[in-house]
Structure formats: C-alpha cells, structure tokens
N, C-alpha and C positions, 0 to 999 in steps of 0.2 A: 314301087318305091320311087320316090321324086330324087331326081338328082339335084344337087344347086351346080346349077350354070357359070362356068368359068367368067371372070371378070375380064370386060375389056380391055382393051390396053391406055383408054383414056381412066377408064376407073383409077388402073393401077398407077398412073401417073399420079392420080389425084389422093389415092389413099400414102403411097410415098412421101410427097409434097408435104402433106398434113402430119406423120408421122416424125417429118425430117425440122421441120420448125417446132413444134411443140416439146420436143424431147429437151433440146437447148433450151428452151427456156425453163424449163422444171429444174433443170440444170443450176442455174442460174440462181434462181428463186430460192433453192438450198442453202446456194453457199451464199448470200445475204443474207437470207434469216441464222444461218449457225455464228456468221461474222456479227451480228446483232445480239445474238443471245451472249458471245464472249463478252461484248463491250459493257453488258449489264453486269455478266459478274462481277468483273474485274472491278467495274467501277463500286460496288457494294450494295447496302442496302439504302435504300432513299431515306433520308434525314428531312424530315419539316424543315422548315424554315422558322427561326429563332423567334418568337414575339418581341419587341424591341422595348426594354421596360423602361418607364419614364421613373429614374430615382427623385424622391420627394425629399429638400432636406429640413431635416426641424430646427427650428429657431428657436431659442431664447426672450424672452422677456426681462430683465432684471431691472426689481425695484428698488431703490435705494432710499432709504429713511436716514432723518438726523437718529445717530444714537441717544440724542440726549432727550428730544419730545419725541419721538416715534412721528414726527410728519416726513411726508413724502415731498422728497425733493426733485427727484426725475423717475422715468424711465427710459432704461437702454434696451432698445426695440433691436431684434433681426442678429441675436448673438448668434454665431454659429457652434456648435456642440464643441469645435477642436481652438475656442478662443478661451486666452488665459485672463486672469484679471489685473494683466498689465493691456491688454485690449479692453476691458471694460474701463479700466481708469482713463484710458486716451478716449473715449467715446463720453466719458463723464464730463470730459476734459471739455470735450469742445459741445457736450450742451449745457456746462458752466463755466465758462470762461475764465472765470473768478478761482475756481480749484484744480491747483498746478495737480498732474499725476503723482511727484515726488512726494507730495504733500497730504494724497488720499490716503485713509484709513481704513479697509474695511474688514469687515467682521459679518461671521454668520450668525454669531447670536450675542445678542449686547453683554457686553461686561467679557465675551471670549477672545480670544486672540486673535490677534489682528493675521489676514492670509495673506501668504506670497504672493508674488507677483507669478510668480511660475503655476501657482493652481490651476488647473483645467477647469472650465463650467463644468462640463459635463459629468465629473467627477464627485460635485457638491451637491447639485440638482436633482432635486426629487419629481419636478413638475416643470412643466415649461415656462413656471414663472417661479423664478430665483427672487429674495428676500437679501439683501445684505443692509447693516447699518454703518453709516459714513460717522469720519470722524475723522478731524482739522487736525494731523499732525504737525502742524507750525512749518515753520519755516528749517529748508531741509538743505544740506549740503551733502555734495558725495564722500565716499569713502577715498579716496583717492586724496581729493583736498585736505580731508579731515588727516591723513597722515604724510602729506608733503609738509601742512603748518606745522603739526606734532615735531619734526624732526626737522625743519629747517633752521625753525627757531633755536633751539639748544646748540645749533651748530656754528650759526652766527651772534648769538649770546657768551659763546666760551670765550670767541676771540677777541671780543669786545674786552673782555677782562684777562686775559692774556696780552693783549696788546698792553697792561696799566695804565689809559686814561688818566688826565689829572683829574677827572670829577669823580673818579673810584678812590683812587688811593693817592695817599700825599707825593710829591714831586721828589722832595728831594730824601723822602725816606725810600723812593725806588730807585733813585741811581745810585743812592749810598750802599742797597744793597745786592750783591748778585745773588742769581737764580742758580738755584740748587739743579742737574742733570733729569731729574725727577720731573719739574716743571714740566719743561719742554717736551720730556715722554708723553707724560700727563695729557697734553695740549692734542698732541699726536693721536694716542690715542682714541681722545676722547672725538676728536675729528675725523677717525678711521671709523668707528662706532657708527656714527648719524652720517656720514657721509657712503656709507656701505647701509643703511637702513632707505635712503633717497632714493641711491640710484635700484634695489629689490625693488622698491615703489613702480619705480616708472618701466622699469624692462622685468621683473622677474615675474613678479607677483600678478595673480590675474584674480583682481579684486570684479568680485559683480558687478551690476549696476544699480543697486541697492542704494538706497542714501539713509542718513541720519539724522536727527534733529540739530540744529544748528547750536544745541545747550551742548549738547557731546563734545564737538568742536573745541567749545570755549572751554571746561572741565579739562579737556585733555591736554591744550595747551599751557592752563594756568599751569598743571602738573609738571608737565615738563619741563615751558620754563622757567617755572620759578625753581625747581630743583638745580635747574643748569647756573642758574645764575647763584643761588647757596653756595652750590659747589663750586663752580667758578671762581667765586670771590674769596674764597678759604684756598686754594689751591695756587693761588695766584698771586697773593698778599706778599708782600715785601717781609713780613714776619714768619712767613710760612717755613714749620718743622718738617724737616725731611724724616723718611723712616727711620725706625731703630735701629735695624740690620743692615744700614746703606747700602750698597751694591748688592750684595747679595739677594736681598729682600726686593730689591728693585729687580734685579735679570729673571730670576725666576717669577715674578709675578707679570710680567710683559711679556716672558716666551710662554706664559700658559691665555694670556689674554688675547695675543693673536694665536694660537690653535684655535680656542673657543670662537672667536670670529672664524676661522676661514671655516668649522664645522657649522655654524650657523646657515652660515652661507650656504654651503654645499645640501644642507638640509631642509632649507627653503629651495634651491632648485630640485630637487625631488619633488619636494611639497606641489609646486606648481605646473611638472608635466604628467601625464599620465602613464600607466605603464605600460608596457606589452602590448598586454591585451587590449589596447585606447579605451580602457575604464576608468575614471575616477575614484567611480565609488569601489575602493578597494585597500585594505590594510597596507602602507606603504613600506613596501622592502628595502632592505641593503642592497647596494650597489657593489661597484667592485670598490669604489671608492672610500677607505675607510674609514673617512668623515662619515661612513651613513652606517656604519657596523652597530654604530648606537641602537639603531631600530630594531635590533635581536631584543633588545634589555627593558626599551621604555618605549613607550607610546608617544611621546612628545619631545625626540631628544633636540626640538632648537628651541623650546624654554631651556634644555638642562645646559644648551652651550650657554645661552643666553645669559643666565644666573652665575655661569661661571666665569664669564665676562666679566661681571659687574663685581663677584669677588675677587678676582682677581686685580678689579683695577681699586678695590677698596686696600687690599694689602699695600699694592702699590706705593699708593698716595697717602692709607694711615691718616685719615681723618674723618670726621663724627659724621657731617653733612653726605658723604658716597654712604658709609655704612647702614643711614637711616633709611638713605634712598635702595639701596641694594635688599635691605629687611623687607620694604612695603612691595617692592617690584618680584622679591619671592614667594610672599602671600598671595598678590594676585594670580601671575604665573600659576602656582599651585595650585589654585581653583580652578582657573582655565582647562590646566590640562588633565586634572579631578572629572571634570566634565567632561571632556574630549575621551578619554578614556573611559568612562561610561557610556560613550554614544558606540567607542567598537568592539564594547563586550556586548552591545544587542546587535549588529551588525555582522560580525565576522565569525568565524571559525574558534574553535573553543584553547588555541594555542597562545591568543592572547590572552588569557587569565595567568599565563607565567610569567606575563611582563609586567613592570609598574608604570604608572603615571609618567612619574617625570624623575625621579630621584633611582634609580637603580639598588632593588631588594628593601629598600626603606620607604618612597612613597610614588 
C-alpha cells in the first residue's frame, strides 16, 4: 500500500498563501452581489420607456355663403375644434374688411336662426368642413347704449317740462298759478325711477356683449320719450288737477312707490351676482333680505316691483297719460316674464310649478 508523502514546508506555505487570499474574496463577491440583488428589488420592476406621442390637432374649414344666392364668399381656414363663432366672425372680419363682427349673421341652415356667439365649432360640425350662411344684420349698437339713451332721455325730458319753459306753457298762466305738493313729488319721483334705472346700467347689471340692430335703439327711444314727454306735459301744466283724496291718496301712493323701487333694486342685485355655489344658471333664491322674499311666490319679482311702481305713481298723479303708459308696460312685462317662466320650468327642479310668473296666485 502507497503512502502519500507529507508535504513540504514550501508546499504548505503555498497551499495556505492560496487558501488565505481566495477565501476573502469569495467573501466579498457575496456581499456585492446580495447588496445588488437588494437595489433591484427595491427599486421594482423595469418600466419601458414611454413612446413620446406627437398630438395631431384637427382643424376646421368653414365655408361661408350669402344666404340670399347661396355664393361663396370666403373661407375660414385652420379653425381650431375649441373656437366659438365669435372667433370665426373676427376671422371673417379681417378677410372682409367690409363686415364688422357686430354686424355678422350667421346661420346653419338658411331661413334658421341665427347662432350665438358663444357656440362652439365643434359642437355644430359634422365634417371638417363647416357650411354656415351670412347675413348683413345692419348697422348694430350695444346693449349698454341702447339702455343709457332709453333712460337718459325721459330723465332729462321730465325736467325740461318741470322747469315750465315759455315755449311749453304760457308765461304768465304759470306764475299766476302754484304748484300743487304732488308736482314736485311727481318730479322726484319720476327722477328717482331713471336715475336708479342709469346708474343698475353702469355698475349692477352685467349686460353681455351682444348688440342689436340700431332700428331697436330708435323703437325704444321713440317709446320712452315720447311717453316722458305725454306725461311730463300733463303733470306739469299750470292747469294741472291734483288727486281726488289729496294727502291721503298722495302719502300712500309715494310710501308704496319707493318700497317697489328699493325691491327692485334689491332684486336686480340678486339678478346679477351668482350664488353660492358661483353658478348662474340656477333658480334665484331669497336672501335674508326681504326685498327678495318675493322669490318664494313669482319667478320675476322685479317686473312685479316694477308694475308697482308705475301704479303706484299712476295713483299718485291721477292722470290718463301714466295710466296708458303703466296698461302697455304691464302687457309687455307679462309676456317677458310668461317667457322667462317657461325657460325655468324646463330648467329647474319641479318646486317651481308652485310659483307664478309675475302676479302672485293669478299670473
């Protein structure tokens, strides 16, 4: 039997040697790969890398025709989907120079109604190429003007004939006679009226920017002042009858005439902030304020202050020219808010069907 032969002592040097370096490093090599496998966990699973997508966006064509022969008068090239057609009128604008935006007409289908300015393309749009027909609405004033002239004039028309002019009324039959306390109410009044209608104008009221035919303007003025001036001239006359009830008939119809103003008032600011919730479109509620309590009752209560203004300043005064004017201003009234009251029975919650228009239990 072979023995194996003891190792020298260089062996042994060199098998230690060899054993005493390699051990450490296997060492080593461990605990960087287990410190390598943690950082993969931790970190998760690998995610690709996102492809980078190029958004395309689509445009519009829109062809505009006369409504009247069907010829093509431009096209508005490069509309973008989120442009209204108060951007297509400013583009019409300026590739015809000749038709103001105020003054475009347009229409999707001839003989249909003419669209907002607020429409969206993209909402009308069947095809990348849009069809609308134009039409010349004349010559257009805004809303704003059209009710500073309405009520400026009847304002400065009253005092024209409150002052008695000598080319209104004779000289010497107005100093022979004095002025009844009614007058002067009158005057008062009727100057508290249009001068609380001006200043809603310019600070309450937040009229669009819509405009109107410039024929509206002229209609609405004739109305007014020629009514201011009827009345004016009857109220004002040197011959002028005071009421039947004197005092009496007078205090009570002046302390119900300014209630109905300041509920007006109070009911047009309602009208023009939004509530709460910063929604407009929304049934407008009572306040704490009890000028606005009317809102339980009727759908339009600043026609109902309105109307009772105007009877109340017909009691007043007790003459033909307020009464005819106060008759025609609650016809219309009535329609208006006939209408208005049909726009929030499709609108709202089914609680307005207990309320009326404008008249509380009667209309």
């Amino acid at each position: 039997m072979l023995k194996r032969s003891k190792p020298s002592a260089t062996e042994r040097k060199k098998e230690l040697f060899t054993h005493g370096t390699t051990q450490p490093m296997l060492k080593n090599d461990m605990k960087n790969f287990h410190s390598l496998s943690q950082l993969v966990l931790s970190a998760g699973a690998l995610k690709p890398t996102p492809a980078v997508k190029h958004s395309k966006t689509t445009y519009f064509e829109i062809e505009i025709l006369d409504a009247q022969n069907r010829k093509q008068i431009c096209i508005v090239d490069k509309v973008t989907p989120t442009s209204t057609l108060r951007d297509v009128k400013h583009k019409f604008h300026k590739a015809c120079p000749q038709w103001y935006p105020s003054r475009v007409g347009l229409q999707f289908e001839r003989g249909g109604p003419f669209l907002k300015d607020y429409v969206n393309i993209q909402s009308i749009a069947t095809s990348s190429i849009v069809t609308l027909y134009f039409t010349d609405l004349g010559q257009q004033v805004s809303w704003t003007t059209v009710f500073l002239a309405e009520y400026a004039g009847p304002l400065l028309i009253y005092l024209l004939f409150y002052m008695r002019l000598t080319y209104i009324y004779d000289a010497k039959e107005s100093t022979r006679r004095l002025r009844h306390p009614v007058v002067h109410l009158a005057c008062f009044c009727h100057c508290l009226h249009y001068a609380r209608y001006l200043l809603e104008t310019l600070f309450v009221h937040k009229l669009s920017g819509e405009h109107t035919p410039l024929k509206n303007l002229i209609k609405g003025c004739a109305f007014y002042w020629g009514f201011t001036s009827w009345i004016a001239y009857y109220i004002n006359h040197p011959r002028y009858t005071p009421p039947s009830y004197g005092n009496r008939q007078i205090t009570v119809s002046v302390l119900n005439f300014l209630i109905c103003e300041a509920g007006n008032h109070f009911i047009n600011v309602v009208l023009a902030h939004p509530n709460h919730t910063g929604n407009n479109a929304c049934f407008p509620s009572p306040t704490y304020n009890p000028f606005t309590w009317l809102f339980m009752l009727v759908s339009c209560p600043n026609y109902t202050y309105e109307i009772g203004s105007w009877i109340s300043f017909t009691v007043m005064t007790q003459t033909l020219p307020v009464g005819i004017f106060t008759l025609l201003m609650s016809i219309q009234m009535s329609l208006w808010a006939q209408k208005k009251h049909k726009v929030y029975l499709k609108k709202f919650d089914s609680y307005v069907y207990r309320k009326s228009a404008m008249i509380p239990f009667i209309l």
